[in-house]
N, C-alpha and C positions, 0 to 999 in steps of 0.2 A: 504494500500500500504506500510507502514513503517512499519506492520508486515510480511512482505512478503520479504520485505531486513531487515530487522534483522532474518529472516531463515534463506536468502541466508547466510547470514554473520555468521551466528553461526555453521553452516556446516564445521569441523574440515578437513577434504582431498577435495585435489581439485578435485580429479576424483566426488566424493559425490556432491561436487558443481554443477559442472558444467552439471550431470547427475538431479542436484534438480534446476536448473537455469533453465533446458530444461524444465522440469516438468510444474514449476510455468509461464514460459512464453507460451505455450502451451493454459496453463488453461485460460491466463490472454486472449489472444487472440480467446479462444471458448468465452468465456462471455464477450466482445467486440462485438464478431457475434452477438450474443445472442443481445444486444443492439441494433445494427442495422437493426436486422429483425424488431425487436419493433419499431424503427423508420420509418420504411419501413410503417408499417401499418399508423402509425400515420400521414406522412408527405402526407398521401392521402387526408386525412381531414382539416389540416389547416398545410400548407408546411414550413413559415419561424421558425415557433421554434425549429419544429423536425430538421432540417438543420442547424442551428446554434449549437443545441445539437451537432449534426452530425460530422459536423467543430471541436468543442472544443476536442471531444473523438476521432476523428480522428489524432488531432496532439497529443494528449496527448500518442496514439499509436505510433504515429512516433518517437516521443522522446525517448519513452522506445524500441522502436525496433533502434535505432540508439544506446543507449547507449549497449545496454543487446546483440545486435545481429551485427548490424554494417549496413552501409546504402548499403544496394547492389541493389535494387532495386529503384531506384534517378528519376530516369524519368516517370514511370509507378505513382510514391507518387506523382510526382510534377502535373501531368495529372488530377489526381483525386482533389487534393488541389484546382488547377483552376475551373472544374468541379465542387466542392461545393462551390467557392468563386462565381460562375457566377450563379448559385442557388438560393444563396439567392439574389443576387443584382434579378433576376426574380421574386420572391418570393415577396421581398420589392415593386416592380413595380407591381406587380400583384393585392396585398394589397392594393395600391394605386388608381390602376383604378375601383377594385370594391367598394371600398370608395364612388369614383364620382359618379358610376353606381347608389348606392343607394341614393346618395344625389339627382340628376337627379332623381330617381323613384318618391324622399318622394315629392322633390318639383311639380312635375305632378300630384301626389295625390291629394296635397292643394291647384290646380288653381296655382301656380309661371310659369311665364317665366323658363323652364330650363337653368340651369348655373347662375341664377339671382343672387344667392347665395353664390357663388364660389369665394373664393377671393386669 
């Protein structure tokens, strides 16, 4: 990323710039995609990491699209942010009940009272 603005910065005319600004934010945003397809597949198989991934490259786009672009789309960003933030909070509870689920299996396995265990 610090080679990426030292491009932009070394670009002598501003027309250059702002035509190598469009470039590199472009590209920055296809392999962004690119990441979230990847997470897409992942978040099928075990949901809260790929999601938190998800989270962190999400604002890290919005920062860069705030500074490089400017916020035009405010509400549609804020929609999505709650949307991963309520995610993972499912994710974490998810994680949690199927914890129980197997703690309740192992102890029916070994003769326990289920839940005898559970504290």
């Amino acid at each position: 990323m610090l080679f990426v603005v030292l491009a932009i910065l070394s670009v002598p005319s501003s027309l250059q710039a702002t035509e190598t600004l469009r470039i590199v934010t472009a590209g920055l945003y296809l392999l962004a995609a690119g990441v979230f397809l990847a997470l897409y597949f992942w978040v099928r198989r075990d949901p809260l990491v790929p999601l938190v991934v998800g989270l962190i490259l999400f604002c890290c786009v919005l920062v860069a699209s705030g500074i490089f672009i400017g916020i035009d789309f405010w509400l549609l960003e804020l929609v999505v942010l709650i949307a991963l933030i309520d995610a993972i909070r499912a994710a974490v509870n998810q994680r949690r009940l199927l914890r129980k689920a197997l703690l309740n299996q192992n102890e029916i396995e070994h003769g326990l009272m289920p839940g005898s265990a559970i504290k």
